[in-house]
C-alpha positions in Angstrom: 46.6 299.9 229.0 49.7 298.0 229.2 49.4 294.2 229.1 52.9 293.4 230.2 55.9 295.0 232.2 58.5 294.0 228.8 59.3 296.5 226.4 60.7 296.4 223.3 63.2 299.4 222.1 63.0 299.6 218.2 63.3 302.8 215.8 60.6 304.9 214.9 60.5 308.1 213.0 57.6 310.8 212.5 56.1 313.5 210.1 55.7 315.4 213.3 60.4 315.4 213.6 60.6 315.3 209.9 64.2 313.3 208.5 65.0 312.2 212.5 64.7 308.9 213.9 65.4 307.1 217.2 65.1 304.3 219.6 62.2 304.1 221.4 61.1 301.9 224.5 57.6 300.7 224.3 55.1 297.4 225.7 55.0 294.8 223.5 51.4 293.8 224.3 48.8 296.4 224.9 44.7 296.8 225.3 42.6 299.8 223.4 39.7 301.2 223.9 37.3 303.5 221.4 34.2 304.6 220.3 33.7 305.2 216.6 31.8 308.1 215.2 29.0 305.9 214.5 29.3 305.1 218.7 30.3 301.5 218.4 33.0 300.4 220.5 36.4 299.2 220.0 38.2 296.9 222.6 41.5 295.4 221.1 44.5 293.9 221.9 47.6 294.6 220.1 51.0 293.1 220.4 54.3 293.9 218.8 54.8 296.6 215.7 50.7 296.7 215.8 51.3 297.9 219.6 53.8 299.9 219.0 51.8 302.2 216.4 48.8 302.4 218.7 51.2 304.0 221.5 52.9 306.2 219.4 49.4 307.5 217.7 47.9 308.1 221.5 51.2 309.8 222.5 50.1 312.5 220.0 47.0 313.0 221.6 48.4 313.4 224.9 50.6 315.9 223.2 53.7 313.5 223.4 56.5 313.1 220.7 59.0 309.7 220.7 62.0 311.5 221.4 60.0 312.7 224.6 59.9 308.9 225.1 63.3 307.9 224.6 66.0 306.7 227.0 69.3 307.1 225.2 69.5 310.7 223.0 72.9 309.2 221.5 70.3 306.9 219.3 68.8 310.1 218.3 69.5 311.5 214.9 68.9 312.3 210.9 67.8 309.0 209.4 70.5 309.5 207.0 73.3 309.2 209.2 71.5 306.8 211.7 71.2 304.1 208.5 74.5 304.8 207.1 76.6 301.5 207.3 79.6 301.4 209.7 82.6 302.3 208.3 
């Protein structure tokens, strides 16, 4: 559950798009909600990279990947080339 209307586009990468990397929009403050194993529950906040990982990790379950996510495919690429300095 989103917290706030602001977003935050930072880089993130995946095992899932192995060597690729790109620029992602996401909230910058949301809520969670769980049940362990053991049936306790979990009701969190998270803000900023803590946030971040929590969407990306319930996009998989939804069947999403972060490129699926992004806004701008030119900040899409191999990490090599996206973190070579400027020449």
């Amino acid at each position: 559950e989103a917290l706030t209307d602001e977003r935050k586009i930072d880089w993130e990468g995946c095992l899932s798009v192995p060597t690729l990397m790109g620029a992602v929009p996401r909230y910058t403050k949301v809520r969670y909600q769980a049940t362990t194993p053991n049936g306790d529950e979990i009701d969190r906040v998270a803000e900023g990279f803590h946030a971040r990982v929590v969407q990306h990790e319930c996009d998989h379950l939804d069947g999403i990947l972060y490129p699926m996510r992004m806004t701008d495919l030119a900040s899409f690429g191999y990490v090599e080339e996206m973190t070579k300095p400027s020449e």
